[in-house]
C-alpha positions as CSV (number, residue, x, y, z in Angstrom):
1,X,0.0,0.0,0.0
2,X,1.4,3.4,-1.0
3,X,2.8,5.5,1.9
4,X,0.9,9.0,1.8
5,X,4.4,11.0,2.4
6,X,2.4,14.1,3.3
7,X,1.1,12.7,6.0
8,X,4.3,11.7,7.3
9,X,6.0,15.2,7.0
10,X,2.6,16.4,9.1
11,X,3.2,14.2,11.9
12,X,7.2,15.0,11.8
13,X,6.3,18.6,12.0
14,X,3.7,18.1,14.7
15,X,6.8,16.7,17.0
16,X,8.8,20.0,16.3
17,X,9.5,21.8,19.6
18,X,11.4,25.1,20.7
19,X,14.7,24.9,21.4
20,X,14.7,25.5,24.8
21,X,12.9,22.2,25.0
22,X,16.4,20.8,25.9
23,X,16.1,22.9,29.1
24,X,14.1,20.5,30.9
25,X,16.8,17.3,29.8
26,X,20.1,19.2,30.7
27,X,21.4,19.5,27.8
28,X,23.4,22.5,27.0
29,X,23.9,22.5,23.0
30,X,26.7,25.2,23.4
31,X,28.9,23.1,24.7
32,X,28.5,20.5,21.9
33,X,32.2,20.5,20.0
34,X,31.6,17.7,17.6
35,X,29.5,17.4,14.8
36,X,27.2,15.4,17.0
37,X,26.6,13.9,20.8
38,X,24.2,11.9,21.7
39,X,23.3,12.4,26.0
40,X,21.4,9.6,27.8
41,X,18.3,11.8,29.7
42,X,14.7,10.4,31.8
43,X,11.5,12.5,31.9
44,X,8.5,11.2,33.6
45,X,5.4,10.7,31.3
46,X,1.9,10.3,32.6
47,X,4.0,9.2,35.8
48,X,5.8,6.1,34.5
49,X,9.6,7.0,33.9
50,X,10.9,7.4,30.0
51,X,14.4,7.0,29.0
52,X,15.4,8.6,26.0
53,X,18.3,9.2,23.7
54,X,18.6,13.3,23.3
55,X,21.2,13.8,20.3
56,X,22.5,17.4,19.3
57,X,24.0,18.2,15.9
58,X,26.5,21.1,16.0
59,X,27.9,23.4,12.8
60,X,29.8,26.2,14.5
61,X,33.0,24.8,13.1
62,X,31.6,24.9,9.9
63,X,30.1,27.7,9.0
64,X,28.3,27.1,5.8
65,X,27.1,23.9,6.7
66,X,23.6,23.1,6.1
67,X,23.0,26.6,4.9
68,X,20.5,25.6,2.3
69,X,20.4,22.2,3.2
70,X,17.2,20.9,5.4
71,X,17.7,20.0,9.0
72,X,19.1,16.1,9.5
73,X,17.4,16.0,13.0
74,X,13.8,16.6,10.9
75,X,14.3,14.2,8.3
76,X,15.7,11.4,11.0
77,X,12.6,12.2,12.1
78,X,10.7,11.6,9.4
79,X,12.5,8.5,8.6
80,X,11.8,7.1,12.0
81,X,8.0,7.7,11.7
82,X,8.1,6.2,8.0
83,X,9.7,2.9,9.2
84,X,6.8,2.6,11.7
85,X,4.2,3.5,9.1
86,X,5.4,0.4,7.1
87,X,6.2,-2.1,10.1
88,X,9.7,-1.8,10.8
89,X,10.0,-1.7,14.0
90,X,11.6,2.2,15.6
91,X,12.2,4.0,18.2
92,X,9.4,6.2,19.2
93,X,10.3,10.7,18.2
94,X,9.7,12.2,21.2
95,X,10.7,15.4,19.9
96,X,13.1,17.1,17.4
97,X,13.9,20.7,17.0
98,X,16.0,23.3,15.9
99,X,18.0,26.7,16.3
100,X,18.8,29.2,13.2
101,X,20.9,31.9,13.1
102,X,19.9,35.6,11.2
103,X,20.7,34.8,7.8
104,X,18.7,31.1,8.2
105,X,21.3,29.0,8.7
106,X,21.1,26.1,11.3
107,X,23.2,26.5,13.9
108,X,22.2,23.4,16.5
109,X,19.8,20.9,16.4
110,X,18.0,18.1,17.9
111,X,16.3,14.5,17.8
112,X,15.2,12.9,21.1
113,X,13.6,9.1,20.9
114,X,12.9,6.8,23.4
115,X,15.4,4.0,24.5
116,X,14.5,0.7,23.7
117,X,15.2,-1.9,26.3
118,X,17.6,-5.1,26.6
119,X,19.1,-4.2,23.2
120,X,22.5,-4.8,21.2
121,X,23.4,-3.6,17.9
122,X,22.8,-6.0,15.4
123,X,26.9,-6.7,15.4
124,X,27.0,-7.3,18.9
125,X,23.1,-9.4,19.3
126,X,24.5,-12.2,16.4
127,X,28.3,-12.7,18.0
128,X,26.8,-12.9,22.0
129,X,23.6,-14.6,21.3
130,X,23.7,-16.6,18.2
131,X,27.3,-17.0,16.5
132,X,27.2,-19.8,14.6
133,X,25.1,-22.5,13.5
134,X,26.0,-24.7,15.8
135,X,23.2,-25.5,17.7
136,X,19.2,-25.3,16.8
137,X,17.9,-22.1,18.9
138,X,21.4,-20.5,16.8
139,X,19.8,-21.6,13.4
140,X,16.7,-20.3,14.5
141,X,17.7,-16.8,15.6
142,X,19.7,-16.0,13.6
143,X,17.1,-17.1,10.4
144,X,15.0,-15.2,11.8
145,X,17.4,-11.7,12.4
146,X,17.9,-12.4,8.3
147,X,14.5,-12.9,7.3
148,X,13.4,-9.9,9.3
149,X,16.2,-7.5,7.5
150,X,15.4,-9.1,3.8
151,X,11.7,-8.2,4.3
152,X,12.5,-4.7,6.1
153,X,15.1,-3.5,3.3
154,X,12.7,-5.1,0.4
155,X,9.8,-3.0,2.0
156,X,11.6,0.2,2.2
157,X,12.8,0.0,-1.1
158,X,9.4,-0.7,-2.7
159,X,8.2,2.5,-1.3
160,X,11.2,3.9,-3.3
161,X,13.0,4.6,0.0
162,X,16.7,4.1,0.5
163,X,18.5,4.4,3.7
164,X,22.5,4.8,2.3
165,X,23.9,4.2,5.7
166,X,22.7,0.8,6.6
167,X,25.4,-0.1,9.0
168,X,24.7,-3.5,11.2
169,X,25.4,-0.8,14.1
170,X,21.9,0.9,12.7
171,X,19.7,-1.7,13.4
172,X,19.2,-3.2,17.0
173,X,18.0,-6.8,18.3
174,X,16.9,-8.6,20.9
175,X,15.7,-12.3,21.6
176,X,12.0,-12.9,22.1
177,X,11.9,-16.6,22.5
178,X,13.7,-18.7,19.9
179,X,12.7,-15.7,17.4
180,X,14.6,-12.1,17.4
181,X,13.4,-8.8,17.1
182,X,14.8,-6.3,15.0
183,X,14.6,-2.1,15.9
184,X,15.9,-0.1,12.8
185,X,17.4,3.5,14.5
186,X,19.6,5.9,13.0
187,X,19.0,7.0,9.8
188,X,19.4,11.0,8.9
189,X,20.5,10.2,5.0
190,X,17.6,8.1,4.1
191,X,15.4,9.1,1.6
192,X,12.7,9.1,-0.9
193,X,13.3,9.1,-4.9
194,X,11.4,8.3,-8.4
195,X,14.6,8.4,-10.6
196,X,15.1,4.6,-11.7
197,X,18.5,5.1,-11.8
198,X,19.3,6.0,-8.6
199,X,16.7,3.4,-7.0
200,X,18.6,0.8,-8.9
201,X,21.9,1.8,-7.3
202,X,20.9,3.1,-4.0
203,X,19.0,-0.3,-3.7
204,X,22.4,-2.1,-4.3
205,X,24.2,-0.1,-2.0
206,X,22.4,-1.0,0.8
207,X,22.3,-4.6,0.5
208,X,25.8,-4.0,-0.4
209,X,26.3,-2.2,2.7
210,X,25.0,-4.6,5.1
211,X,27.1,-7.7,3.1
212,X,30.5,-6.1,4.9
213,X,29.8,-7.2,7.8
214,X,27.7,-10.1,6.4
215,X,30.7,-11.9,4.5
216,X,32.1,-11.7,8.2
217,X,29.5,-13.0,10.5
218,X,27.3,-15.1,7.6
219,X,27.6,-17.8,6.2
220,X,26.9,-18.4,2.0
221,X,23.9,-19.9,2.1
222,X,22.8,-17.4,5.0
223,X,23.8,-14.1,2.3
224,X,21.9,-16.4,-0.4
225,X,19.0,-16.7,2.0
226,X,18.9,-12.5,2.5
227,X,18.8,-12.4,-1.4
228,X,16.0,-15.2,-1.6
229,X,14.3,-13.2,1.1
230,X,14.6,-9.5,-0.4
231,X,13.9,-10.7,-4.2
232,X,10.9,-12.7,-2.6
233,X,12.3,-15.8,-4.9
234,X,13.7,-19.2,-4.4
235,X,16.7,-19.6,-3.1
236,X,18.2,-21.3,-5.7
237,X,16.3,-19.7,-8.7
238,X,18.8,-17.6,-11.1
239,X,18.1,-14.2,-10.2
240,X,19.0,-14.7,-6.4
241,X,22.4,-15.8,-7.5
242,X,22.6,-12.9,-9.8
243,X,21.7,-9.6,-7.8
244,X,23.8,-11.7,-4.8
245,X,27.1,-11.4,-7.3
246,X,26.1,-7.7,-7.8
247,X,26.3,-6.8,-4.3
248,X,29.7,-8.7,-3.9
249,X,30.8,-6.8,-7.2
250,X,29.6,-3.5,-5.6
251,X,31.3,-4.3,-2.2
252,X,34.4,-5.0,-3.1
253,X,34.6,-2.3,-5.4
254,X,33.0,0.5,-3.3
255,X,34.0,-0.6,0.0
256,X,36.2,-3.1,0.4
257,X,39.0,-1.2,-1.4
258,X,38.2,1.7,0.5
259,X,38.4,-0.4,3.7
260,X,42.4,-1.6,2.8
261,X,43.4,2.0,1.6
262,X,42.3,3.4,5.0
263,X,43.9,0.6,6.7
264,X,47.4,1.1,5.1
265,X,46.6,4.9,6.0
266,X,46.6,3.8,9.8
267,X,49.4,1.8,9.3
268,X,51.6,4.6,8.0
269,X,50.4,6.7,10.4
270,X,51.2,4.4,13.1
271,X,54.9,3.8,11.2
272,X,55.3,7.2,11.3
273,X,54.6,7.8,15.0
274,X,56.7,4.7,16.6
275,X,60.3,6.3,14.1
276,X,59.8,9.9,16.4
């Protein structure tokens, strides 16, 4: 079913707050020096206790950053509430907000959502709870984590939605019996387009994405199974084994090459150090 994206953009400016919203959480934005920091804050809701992630973006080092760009705290936002309008399991938006300076240009802003419980990046959930096939309730977690993600990223992407960052550390699990749950969270590039030829490669860069850590922690048949899963197919019919060479083809050329030139970097730089 289509996704009315006006409807979305309504509800993500309904959450909009002033800026001194922060106020009540503690959190002084002025004394954010990175790009971003993310503060772990409570605030008490209809009298039961909410924990909540409050993370401030900062551009006073660069001053013409996101001077006609839109705010990456509202379209996190946004992304956040589309996920949920689709089924992918998110954190709740508590609020987001923004300040500006005189000639319009952001200066600080803001996302707060709600913590979710007994949670582990996606990284962390497979190696601790489920590393291997060795046993049944293994096979059966971590089927499941797969089956979940093939379904989430085909669903996204058939509302001609891409994420572009999807990192394993941007989607969290947990178990829930023999099954796992998956929480998709961080996501301030994601977005909509209607240009096949950027679907087609945005689409394979982020099955690509999640293969680097994949070809790690999966096993072949287990990457083939995420394929079978997105492409809705067979797992042994032809085009599985097709778009799953693509996404090799794209990793190794996009990533994995990027991945050894920054590691010789830190070896150099590390070389360098230990001669002064």
């Amino acid at each position: 079913m289509p996704v009315n994206i006006d409807d979305i953009s309504a509800q993500t400016d309904a959450l909009r707050k002033d800026y001194n919203f922060l106020d009540a959480f503690g959190v002084d934005a002025s004394k954010v020096r990175d790009r971003s920091q993310v503060f772990q804050r409570s605030f008490t809701e209809n009298g039961v206790e909410v924990h909540t992630f409050v993370k401030v973006y900062s551009y006073r080092k660069s001053p013409f950053q996101r001077l006609w760009r839109r705010g990456i705290a509202r379209i996190e936002a946004r992304n956040l509430l589309f996920f949920s309008t689709i089924g992918i399991t998110s954190p709740r938006v508590v609020a987001w907000g923004q300040r500006k300076n005189a000639i319009g240009k952001i200066v600080d802003e803001f996302i707060i959502t709600e913590a979710i419980p007994e949670t582990q990046t996606l990284d962390e959930f497979m190696t601790s709870a489920c590393p291997d096939r060795s046993q049944p309730d293994y096979c059966s977690l971590r089927d499941s984590l797969i089956d979940q993600l093939s379904r989430a990223t085909a669903s996204i992407h058939a509302h001609h939605f891409y994420h572009q960052d999807l990192k394993w550390r941007n989607v969290l699990a947990r178990a829930k019996g023999d099954q796992a749950e998956l929480f998709w969270i961080d996501c301030p590039k994601g977005d909509f387009t209607q240009s096949p030829l950027h679907q087609e490669r945005r689409a394979l860069k982020d099955c690509a994405t999640l293969d680097k850590l994949a070809r790690l922690r999966c096993t072949q048949e287990e990457r083939l199974r995420f394929v079978a899963g997105y492409l809705d197919q067979p797992i042994h019919a032809p085009e599985v084994n097709t778009f799953a060479q693509a996404i090799s083809d794209y990793r190794r050329k996009r990533f994995d090459a990027e991945d050894e030139r920054q590691a010789i970097q830190r070896q150099a730089r590390a070389h360098a150090a230990n001669s002064k």
